[in-house]
VEXDREN-2710 file (C-alpha; in Angstrom, 1 decimal):
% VEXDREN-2710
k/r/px/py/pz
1/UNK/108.2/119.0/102.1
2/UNK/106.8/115.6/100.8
3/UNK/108.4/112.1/102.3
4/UNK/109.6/111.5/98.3
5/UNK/111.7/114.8/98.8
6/UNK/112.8/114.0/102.4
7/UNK/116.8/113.9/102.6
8/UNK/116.0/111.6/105.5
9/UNK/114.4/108.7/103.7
10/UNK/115.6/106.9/100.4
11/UNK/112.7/105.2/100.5
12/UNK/111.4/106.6/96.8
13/UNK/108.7/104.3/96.1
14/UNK/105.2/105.5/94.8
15/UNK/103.5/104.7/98.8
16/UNK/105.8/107.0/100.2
17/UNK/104.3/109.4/97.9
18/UNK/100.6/109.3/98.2
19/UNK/98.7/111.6/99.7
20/UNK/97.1/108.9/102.2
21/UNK/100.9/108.5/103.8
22/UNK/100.0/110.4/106.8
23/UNK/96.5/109.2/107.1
24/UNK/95.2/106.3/109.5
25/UNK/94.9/103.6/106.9
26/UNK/91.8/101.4/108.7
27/UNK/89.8/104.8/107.2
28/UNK/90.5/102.9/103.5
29/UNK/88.6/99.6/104.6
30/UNK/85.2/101.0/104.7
31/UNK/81.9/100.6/103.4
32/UNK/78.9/102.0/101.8
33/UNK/78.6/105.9/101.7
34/UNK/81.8/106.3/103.6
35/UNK/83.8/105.1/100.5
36/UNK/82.6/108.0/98.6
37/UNK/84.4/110.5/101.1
38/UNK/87.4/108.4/101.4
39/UNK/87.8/108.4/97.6
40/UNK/88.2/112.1/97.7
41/UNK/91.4/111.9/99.2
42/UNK/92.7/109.8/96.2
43/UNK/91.2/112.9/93.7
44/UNK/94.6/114.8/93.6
45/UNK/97.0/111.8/94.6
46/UNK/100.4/112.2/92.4
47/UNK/100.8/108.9/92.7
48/UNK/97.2/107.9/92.3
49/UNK/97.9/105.9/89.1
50/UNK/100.5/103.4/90.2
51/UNK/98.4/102.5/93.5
52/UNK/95.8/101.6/91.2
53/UNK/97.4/99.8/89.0
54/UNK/99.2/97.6/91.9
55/UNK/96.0/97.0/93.3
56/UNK/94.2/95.9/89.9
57/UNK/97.8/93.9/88.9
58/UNK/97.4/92.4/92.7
59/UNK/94.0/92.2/92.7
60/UNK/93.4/93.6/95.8
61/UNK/90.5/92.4/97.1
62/UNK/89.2/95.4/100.2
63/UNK/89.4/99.1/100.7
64/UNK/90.0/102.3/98.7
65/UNK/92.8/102.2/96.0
66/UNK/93.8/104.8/93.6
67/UNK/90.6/106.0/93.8
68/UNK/88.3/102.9/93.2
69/UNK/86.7/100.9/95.5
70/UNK/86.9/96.9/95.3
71/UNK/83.5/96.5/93.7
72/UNK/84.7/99.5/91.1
73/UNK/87.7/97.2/90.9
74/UNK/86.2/94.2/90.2
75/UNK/83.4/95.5/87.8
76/UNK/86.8/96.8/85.4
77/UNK/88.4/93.5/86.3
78/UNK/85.7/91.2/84.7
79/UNK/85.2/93.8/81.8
80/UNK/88.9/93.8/80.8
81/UNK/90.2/90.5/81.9
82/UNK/93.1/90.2/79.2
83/UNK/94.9/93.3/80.9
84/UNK/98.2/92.0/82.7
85/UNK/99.8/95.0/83.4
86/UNK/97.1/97.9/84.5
87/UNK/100.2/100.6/84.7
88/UNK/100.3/100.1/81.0
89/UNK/97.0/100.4/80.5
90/UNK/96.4/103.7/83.1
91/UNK/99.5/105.3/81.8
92/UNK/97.8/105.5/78.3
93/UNK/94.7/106.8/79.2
94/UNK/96.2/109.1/81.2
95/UNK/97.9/110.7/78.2
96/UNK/95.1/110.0/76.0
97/UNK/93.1/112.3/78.4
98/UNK/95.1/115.3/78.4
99/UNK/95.9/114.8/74.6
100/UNK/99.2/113.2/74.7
END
């Protein structure tokens, strides 16, 4: 059972939903070649898209979010810096990727 499914919580929001929810989260503030491992746990996150997209909307400046780094983050930052909502953006390319 996931913690969005829980009858206990109705808590529904997309953190409650991430696959990292029951992992320590200092092991998403690291650096170098341990950011490559921790990245892996984003690879099947359902709710890999909305984290990030709050991190990019919030630029977040440390750690591992949906899958990016911060210098990942601020490389598509400076290349796209007319974006104000990345959801928008994500969501898109998401559908665009599996021909939607």
């Amino acid at each position: 059972m996931t913690i969005g499914e829980s009858p206990t919580t109705t808590d529904s929001s997309w953190a409650t939903r991430g696959a990292c929810v029951s992992m320590e989260p200092d092991g998403f503030f690291v650096q170098g070649a341990e950011q490559h491992s921790v990245k892996l746990a984003c690879g099947a996150c359902p709710v890999r898209t909305e984290c990030l997209a709050d991190a990019l909307d919030n630029r977040v400046d440390f750690g591992v979010w949906g899958g990016m780094t911060e210098r990942e983050r601020r490389r598509l930052l400076r290349r796209h810096p007319e974006v104000s909502n990345w959801w928008v953006v994500l969501r898109r390319a998401e559908k665009e990727a599996v021909g939607g």
